[in-house]
N, C-alpha and C positions, 0 to 999 in steps of 0.2 A: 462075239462083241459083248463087253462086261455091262453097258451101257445103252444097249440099243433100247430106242425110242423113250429115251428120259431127255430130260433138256435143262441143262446148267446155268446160271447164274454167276459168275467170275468177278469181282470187283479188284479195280487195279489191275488189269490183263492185258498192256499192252505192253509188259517187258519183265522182267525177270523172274519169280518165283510163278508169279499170275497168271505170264505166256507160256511156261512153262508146264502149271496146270492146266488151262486151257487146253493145247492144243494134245494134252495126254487122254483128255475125259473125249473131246473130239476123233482120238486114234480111240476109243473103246466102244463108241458109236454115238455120242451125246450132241446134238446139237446145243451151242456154246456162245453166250450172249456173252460178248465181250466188253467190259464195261472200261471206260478210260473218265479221267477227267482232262488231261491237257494235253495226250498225246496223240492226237488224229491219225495222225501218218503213219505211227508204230501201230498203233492199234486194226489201222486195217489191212497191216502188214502181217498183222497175223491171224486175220479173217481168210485174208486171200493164199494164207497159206495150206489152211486147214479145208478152203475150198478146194486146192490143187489138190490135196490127198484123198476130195470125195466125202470130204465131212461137212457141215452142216452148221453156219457160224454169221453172227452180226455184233457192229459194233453199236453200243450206244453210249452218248457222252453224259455223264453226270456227276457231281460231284455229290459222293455218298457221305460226305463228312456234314450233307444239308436234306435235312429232314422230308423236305419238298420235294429234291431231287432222286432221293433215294424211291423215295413212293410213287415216282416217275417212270424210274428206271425200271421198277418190278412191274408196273402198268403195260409198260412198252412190251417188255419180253412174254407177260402172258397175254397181251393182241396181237404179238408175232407168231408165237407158238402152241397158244392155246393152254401151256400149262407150265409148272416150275417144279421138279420133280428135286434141283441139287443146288443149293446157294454154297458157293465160297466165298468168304469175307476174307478177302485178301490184302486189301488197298492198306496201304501204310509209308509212312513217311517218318522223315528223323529231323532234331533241330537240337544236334551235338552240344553241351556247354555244363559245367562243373554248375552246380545249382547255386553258387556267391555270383555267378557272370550270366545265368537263366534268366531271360526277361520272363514276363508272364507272356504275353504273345506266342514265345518258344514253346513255353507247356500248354494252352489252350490249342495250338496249332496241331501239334503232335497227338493229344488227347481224342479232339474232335475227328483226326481221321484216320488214327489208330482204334480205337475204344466206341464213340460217337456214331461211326459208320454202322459197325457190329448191330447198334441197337437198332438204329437207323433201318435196315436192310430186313434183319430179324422181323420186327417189326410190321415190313410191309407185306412180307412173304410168308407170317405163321398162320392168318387168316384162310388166302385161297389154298395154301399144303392141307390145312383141318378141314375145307370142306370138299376138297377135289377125293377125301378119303381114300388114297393109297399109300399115306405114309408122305415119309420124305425124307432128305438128309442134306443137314447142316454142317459145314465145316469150317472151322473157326482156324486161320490163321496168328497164331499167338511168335515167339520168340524166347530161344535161350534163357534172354534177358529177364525174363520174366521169372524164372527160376533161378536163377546164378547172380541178376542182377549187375550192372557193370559200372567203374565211373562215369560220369557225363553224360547218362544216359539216364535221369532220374525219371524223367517225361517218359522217354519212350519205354521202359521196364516198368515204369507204372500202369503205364497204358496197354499192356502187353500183358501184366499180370491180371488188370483189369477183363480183360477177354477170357483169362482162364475162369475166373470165378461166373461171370456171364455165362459162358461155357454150361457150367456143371448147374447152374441155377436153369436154364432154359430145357436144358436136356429132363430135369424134373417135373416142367410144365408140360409140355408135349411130348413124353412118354408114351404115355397111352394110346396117343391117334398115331401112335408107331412112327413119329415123328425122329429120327437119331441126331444128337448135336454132340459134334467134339470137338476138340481143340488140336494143332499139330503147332510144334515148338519148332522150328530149324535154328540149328548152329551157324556156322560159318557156311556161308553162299557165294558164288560170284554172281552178287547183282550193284546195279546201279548205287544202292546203298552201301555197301561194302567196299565199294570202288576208292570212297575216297577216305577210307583209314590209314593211317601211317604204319610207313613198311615195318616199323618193330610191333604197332599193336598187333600186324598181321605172322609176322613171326614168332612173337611171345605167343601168340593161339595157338599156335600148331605145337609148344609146347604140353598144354592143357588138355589138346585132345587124344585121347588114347590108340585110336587109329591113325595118328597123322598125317591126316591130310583134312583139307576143306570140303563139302561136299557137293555133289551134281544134281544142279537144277533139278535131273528125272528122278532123283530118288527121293523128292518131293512129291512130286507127281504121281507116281508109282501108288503112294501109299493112300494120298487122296481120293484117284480113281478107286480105291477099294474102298474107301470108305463111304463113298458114294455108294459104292455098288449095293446088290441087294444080299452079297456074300457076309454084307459087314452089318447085318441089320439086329446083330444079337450084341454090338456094341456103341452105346453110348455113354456120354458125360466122361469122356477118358480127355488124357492128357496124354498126347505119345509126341516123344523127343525123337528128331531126326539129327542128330548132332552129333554123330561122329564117337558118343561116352563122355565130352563133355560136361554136360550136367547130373553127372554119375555122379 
C-alpha cells in the first residue's frame, strides 16, 4: 500500500478528475477527505464507495474559493484524522465566453475557484505540514490550458496558468521542511466540464493530440498517487502534462 497511514486532502472530489483522485490515493491506502461545495449526494457517493473497498473516507462541504471556509475544511480534517500528510487542489470550474462577451463576474468566478482556492487551501495546510515535521506533499491541479492556452477561455487559462507559477513559487518556500509541491496539467478528460463542448471542438482535439484519443480519468490518478507517495519525494516544483502530447 503506496499510501498507508498518510491522509489526503481532495478539493472538488465529488465527480470527475477529484473522484477519480480520491478514490486512487484510497485504493493505495490514504484515508481521503472528500471535499465538495454543492454536490452532497455525489460526494458521499463516493465516500461510500471507497468504504465498500475497505478504505478510509469523509465528506466535508466547503467552499474553498472562501478563505473562511477553506481554513474550515483543513480544521475539520486534521480533528477527524489527527494529521494532513497530502492536499490536492483540485476544485475548478469554467464560465466559457470570447473576452468582447466576458462579464467581469465570468473572470472573478473562475479566478476565485480555480486560482483563489490554491492559495486558500495552501495556506491553511503549510502551517500544521511544518510543524507535524514529516514532510508533506502538495499537488496542484493546473490545465492544458494553461500552456497551450485556448479561445474563450481567457479566465480559465489564466487562472490555470496562475497555479503553475504558484506552483513553483511555494515549492521554494517549503522545500527544506521536505515539504514537495507540483503542478499536474491534464488535456482532454471525460468530465462534467468537458461534457458540454461542441462535437467539432471535440473532434478538431483529437486532431492535435498525438495519441488520438482523449484520456482516462485513472491515468490522472495514477500519477498523483505517486506524487503523493514517498517514492516521489526527490521531486518538486515540476510541471507534468498528462495530455495525450498535446502540449508537445
Amino acid at each position: 500500500m503506496l499510501l498507508e497511514g498518510k491522509v489526503a486532502v481532495v478539493t472538488g472530489a465529488s465527480r470527475g478528475i477529484g473522484r477519480a483522485i480520491a478514490e486512487d490515493l484510497a485504493a493505495h491506502g490514504a484515508a481521503v477527505v472528500i471535499n465538495y461545495n454543492a454536490s452532497a449526494d455525489a460526494a458521499e457517493e463516493v465516500v461510500a464507495g471507497i468504504k465498500a473497498n475497505g478504505g478510509r473516507a469523509t465528506a466535508v462541504q466547503a467552499d474553498v474559493s472562501q478563505f473562511d471556509q477553506a481554513q474550515t475544511l483543513i480544521k475539520t480534517a486534521l480533528d477527524s484524522y489527527g494529521q494532513i500528510d497530502i492536499l490536492v487542489n483540485n476544485a475548478g470550474t469554467t464560465r466559457d465566453k470570447l473576452l468582447l462577451m466576458m462579464k467581469e463576474a465570468d473572470w472573478d468566478t473562475v479566478l476565485d475557484t480555480n486560482l483563489k482556492s490554491v492559495f486558500n487551501c495552501c495556506k491553511a495546510v503549510a502551517r500544521p505540514m511544518i510543524r507535524r515535521k514529516q514532510g508533506g506533499r502538495i499537488i496542484n491541479i493546473s490545465s492544458v490550458a494553461a500552456l497551450v492556452g485556448q479561445a474563450g477561455q481567457a479566465n480559465y487559462a489564466a487562472s490555470k496558468a496562475g497555479v503553475i507559477g504558484f506552483t513553483k513559487s511555494l515549492a521554494k518556500e517549503v522545500g527544506s521542511r521536505q515539504i514537495t509541491v507540483n503542478a499536474v496539467t491534464p488535456g482532454f478528460f471525460p468530465t462534467a466540464l468537458t461534457a458540454v463542448l461542441p462535437e467539432d471542438m471535440v473532434n478538431t482535439s483529437l486532431e492535435y493530440i498525438p495519441l488520438g484519443r482523449w484520456g482516462e480519468l485513472s491515468e490522472v490518478a495514477y500519477l498523483v498517487s505517486f506524487l503523493a507517495s514517498d517514492k516521489a519525494a526527490y521531486i518538486t516544483g515540476q510541471v507534468i502534462s498528462v495530455d495525450g502530447g498535446l502540449a508537445m
